[in-house]
Backbone as a chain_set.jsonl record, in Angstrom:
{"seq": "XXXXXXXXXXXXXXXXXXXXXXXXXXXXXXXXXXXXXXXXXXXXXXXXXXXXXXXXXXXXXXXXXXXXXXXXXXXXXXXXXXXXXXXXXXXXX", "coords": {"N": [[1.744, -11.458, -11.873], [-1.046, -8.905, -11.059], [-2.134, -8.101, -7.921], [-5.804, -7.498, -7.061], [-7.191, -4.213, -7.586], [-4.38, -2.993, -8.427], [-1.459, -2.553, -10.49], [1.04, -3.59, -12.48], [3.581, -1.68, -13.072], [5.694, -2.345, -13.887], [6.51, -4.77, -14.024], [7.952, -6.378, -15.86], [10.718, -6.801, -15.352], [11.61, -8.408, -13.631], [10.0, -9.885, -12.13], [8.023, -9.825, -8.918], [10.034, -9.701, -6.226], [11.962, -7.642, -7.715], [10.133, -5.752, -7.903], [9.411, -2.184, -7.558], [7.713, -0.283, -8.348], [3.814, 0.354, -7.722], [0.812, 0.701, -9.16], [-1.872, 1.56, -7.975], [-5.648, 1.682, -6.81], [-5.339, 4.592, -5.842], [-3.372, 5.783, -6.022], [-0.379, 5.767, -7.885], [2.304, 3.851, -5.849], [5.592, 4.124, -4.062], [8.554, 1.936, -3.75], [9.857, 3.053, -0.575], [8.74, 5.065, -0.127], [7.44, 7.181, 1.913], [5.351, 5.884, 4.469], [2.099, 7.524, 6.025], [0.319, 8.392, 8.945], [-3.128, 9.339, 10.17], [-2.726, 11.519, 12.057], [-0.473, 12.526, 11.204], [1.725, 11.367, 11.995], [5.011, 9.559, 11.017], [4.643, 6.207, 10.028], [6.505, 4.35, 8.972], [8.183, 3.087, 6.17], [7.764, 1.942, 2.803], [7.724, -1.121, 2.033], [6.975, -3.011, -0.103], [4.315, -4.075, -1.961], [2.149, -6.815, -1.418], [-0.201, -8.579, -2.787], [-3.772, -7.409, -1.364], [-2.097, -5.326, 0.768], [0.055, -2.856, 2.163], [2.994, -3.408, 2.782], [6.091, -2.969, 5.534], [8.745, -1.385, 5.708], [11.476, -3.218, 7.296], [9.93, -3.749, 9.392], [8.957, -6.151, 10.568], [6.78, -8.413, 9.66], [4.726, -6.09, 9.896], [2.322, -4.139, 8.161], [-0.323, -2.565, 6.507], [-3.061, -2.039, 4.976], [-4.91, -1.631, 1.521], [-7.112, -0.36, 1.762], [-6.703, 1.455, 3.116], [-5.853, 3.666, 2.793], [-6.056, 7.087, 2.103], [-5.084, 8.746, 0.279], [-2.256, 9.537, -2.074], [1.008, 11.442, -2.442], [3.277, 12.561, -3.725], [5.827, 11.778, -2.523], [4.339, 10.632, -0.516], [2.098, 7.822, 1.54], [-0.96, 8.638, 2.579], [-2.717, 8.044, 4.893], [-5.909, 7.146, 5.936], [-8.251, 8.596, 8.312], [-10.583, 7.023, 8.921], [-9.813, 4.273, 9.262], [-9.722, 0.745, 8.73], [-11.961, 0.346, 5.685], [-12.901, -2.833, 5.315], [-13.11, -3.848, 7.236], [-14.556, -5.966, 9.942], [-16.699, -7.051, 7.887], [-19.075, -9.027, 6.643], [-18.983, -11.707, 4.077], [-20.728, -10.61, 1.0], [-23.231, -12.179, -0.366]], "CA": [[0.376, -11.012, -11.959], [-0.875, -8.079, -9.772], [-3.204, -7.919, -7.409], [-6.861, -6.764, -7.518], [-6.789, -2.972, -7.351], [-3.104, -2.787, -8.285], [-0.615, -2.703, -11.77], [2.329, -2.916, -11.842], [3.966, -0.696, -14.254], [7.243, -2.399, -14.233], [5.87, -5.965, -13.871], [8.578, -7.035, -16.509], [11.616, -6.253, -14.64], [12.198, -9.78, -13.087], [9.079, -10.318, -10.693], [7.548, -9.047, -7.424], [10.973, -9.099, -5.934], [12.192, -6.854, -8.411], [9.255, -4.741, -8.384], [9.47, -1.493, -7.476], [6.52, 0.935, -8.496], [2.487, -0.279, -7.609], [-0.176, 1.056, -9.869], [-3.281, 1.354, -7.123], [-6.595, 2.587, -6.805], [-5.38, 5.716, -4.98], [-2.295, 6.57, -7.229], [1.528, 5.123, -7.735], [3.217, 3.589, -4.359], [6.175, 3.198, -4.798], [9.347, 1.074, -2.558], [10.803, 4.15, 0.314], [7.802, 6.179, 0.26], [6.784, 7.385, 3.387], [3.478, 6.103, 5.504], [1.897, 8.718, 7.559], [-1.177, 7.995, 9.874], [-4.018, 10.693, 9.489], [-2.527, 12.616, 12.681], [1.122, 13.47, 10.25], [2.868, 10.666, 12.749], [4.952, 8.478, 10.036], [4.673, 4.475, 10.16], [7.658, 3.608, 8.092], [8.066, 3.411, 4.637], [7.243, 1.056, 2.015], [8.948, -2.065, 1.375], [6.448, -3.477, -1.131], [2.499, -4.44, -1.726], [1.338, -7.898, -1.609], [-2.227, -8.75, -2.462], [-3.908, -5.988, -0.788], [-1.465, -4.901, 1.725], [1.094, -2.626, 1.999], [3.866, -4.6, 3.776], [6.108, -1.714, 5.627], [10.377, -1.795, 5.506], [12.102, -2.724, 8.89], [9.17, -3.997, 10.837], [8.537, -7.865, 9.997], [5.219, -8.487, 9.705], [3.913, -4.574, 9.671], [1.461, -3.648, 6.923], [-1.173, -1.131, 6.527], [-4.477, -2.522, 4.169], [-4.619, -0.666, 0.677], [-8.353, 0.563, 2.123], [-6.498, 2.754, 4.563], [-5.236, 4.546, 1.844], [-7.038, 8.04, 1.512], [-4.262, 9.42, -1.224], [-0.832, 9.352, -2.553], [1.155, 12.278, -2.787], [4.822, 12.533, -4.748], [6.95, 11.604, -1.426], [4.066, 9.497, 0.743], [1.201, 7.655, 1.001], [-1.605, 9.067, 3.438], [-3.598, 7.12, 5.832], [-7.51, 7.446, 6.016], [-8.478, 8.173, 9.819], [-11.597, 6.316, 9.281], [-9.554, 2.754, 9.66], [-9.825, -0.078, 7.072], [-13.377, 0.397, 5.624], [-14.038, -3.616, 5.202], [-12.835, -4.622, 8.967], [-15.925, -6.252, 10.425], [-17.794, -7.197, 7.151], [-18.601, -10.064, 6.21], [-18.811, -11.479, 2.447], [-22.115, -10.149, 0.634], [-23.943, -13.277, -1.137]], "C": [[0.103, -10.052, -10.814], [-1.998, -8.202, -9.469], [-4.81, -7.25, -7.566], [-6.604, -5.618, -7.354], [-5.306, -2.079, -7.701], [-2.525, -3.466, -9.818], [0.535, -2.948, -11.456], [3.046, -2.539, -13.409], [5.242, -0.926, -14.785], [7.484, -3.858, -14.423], [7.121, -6.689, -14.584], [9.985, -7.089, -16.253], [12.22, -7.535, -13.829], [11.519, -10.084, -11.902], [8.968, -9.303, -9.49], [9.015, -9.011, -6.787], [11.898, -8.128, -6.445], [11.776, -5.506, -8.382], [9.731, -3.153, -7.398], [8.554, -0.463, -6.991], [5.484, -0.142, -8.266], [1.757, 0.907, -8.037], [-1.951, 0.942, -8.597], [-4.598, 2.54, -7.439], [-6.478, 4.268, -6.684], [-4.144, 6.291, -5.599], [-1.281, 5.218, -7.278], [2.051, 5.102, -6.597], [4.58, 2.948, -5.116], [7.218, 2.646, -3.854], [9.575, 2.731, -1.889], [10.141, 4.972, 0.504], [7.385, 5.878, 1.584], [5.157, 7.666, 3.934], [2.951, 6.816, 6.243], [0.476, 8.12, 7.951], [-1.838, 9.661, 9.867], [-3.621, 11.673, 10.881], [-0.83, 12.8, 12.693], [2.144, 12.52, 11.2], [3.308, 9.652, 11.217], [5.085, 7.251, 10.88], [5.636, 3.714, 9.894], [7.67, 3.623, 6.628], [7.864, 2.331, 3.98], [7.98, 0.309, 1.327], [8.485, -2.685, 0.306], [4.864, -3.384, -1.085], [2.641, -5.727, -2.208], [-0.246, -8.068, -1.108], [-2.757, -7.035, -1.975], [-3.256, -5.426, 0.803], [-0.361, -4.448, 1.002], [2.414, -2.722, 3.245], [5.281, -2.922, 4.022], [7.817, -2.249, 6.194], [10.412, -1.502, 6.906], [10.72, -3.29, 10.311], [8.717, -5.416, 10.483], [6.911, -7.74, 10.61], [4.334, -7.472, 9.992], [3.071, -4.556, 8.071], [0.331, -2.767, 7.252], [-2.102, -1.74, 4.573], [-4.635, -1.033, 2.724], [-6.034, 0.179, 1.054], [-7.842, 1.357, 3.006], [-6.442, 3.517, 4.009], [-6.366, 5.443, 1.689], [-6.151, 8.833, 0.575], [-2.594, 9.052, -0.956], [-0.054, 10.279, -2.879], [2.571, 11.846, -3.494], [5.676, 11.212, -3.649], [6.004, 10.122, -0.442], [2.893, 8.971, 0.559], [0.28, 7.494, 2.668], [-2.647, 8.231, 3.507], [-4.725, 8.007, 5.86], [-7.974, 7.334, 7.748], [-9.641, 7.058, 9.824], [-11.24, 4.635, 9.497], [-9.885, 2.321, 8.353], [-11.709, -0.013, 7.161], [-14.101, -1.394, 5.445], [-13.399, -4.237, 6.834], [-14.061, -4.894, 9.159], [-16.982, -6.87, 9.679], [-17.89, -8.374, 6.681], [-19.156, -10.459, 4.262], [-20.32, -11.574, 2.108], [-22.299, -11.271, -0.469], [-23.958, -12.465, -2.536]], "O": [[0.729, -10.15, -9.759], [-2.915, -8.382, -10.27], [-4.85, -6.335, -8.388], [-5.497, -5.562, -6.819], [-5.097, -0.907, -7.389], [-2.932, -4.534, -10.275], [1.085, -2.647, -10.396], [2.949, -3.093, -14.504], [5.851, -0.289, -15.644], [8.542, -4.228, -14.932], [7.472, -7.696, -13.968], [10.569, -7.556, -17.23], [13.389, -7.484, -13.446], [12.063, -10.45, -10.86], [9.637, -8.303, -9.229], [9.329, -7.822, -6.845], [12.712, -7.705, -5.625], [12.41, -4.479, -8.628], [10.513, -3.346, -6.467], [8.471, 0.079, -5.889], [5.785, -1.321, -8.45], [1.931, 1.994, -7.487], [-2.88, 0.148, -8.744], [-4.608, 3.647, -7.977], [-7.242, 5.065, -7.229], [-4.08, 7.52, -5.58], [-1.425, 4.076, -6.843], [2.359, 6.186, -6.1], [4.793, 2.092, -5.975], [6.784, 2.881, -2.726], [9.464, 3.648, -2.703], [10.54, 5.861, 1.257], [7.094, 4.836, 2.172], [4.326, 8.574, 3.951], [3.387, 6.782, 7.394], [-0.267, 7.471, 7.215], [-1.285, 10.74, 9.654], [-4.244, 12.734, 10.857], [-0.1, 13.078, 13.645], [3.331, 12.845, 11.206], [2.469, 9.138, 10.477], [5.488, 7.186, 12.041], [5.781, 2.59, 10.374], [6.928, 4.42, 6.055], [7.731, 1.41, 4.786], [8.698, 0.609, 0.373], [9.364, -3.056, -0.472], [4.266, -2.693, -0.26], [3.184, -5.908, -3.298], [-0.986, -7.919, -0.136], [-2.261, -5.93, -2.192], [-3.966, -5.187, 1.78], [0.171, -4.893, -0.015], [2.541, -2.126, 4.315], [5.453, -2.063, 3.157], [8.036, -3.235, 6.897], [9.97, -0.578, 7.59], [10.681, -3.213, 11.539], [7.643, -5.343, 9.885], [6.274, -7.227, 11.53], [3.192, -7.778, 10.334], [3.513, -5.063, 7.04], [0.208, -2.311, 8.389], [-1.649, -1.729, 3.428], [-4.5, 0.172, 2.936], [-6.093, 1.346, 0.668], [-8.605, 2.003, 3.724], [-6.992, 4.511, 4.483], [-7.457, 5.035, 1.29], [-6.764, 9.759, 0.044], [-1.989, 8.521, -0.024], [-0.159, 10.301, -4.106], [2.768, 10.655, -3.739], [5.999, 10.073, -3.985], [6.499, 9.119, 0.074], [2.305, 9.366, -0.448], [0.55, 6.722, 3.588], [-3.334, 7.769, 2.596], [-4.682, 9.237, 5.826], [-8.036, 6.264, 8.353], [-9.619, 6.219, 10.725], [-12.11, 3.825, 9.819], [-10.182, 2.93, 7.325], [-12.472, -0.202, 8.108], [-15.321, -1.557, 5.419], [-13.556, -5.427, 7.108], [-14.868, -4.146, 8.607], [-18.011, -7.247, 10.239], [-16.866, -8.91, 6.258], [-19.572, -9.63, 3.453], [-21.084, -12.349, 2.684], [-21.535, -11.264, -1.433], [-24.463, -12.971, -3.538]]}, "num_chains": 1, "name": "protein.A"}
C-alpha cells in the first residue's frame, strides 16, 4: 500500500523492497536520483520513500520530508529553500 501523497507505479513487483519508482505529489522519484538542496549542493541520492520521507542511500538514518520537495526533474529531485512547510504545526481540529 503507498503512502498518502505517493503511488507506486510498480507496486506489483514484490513489495516496498522491490520497489523502485514513487508516484508523488511533485512528480516520479525514483531509487539513484540525485537530492540537491536549493543552493545546487547534492545530499545523496535516493534509496527509497517511506511514508512521507525520502530516506537517502549511504547515510543511515538521512531523509529529506516529501514537503521539501519543490520539483522533480528527469535526473533529481530539488529541494524547496523554504524548509519543510509543516515543521512547527500542530494538528488542526
Amino acid at each position: 500500500m503507498s503512502a498518502p501523497g505517493t503511488q507506486s507505479p510498480n507496486e506489483d513487483t514484490g513489495g516496498a523492497s522491490a520497489q523502485t519508482v514513487w508516484q508523488t505529489d511533485s512528480g516520479i522519484i525514483r531509487k539513484g536520483m540525485a537530492v540537491i538542496a536549493p543552493d545546487g549542493t547534492s545530499l545523496g541520492t535516493v534509496e527509497r520513500i517511506d511514508g512521507e520521507e525520502i530516506l537517502l542511500a549511504g547515510e543511515r538514518g538521512a531523509f529529506v520530508a516529501l514537503t521539501q520537495v519543490d520539483g522533480v526533474t528527469e535526473d533529481a529531485v530539488l529541494l524547496d529553500s523554504r524548509g519543510d512547510a509543516t515543521f512547527g504545526l500542530g494538528a488542526q481540529p
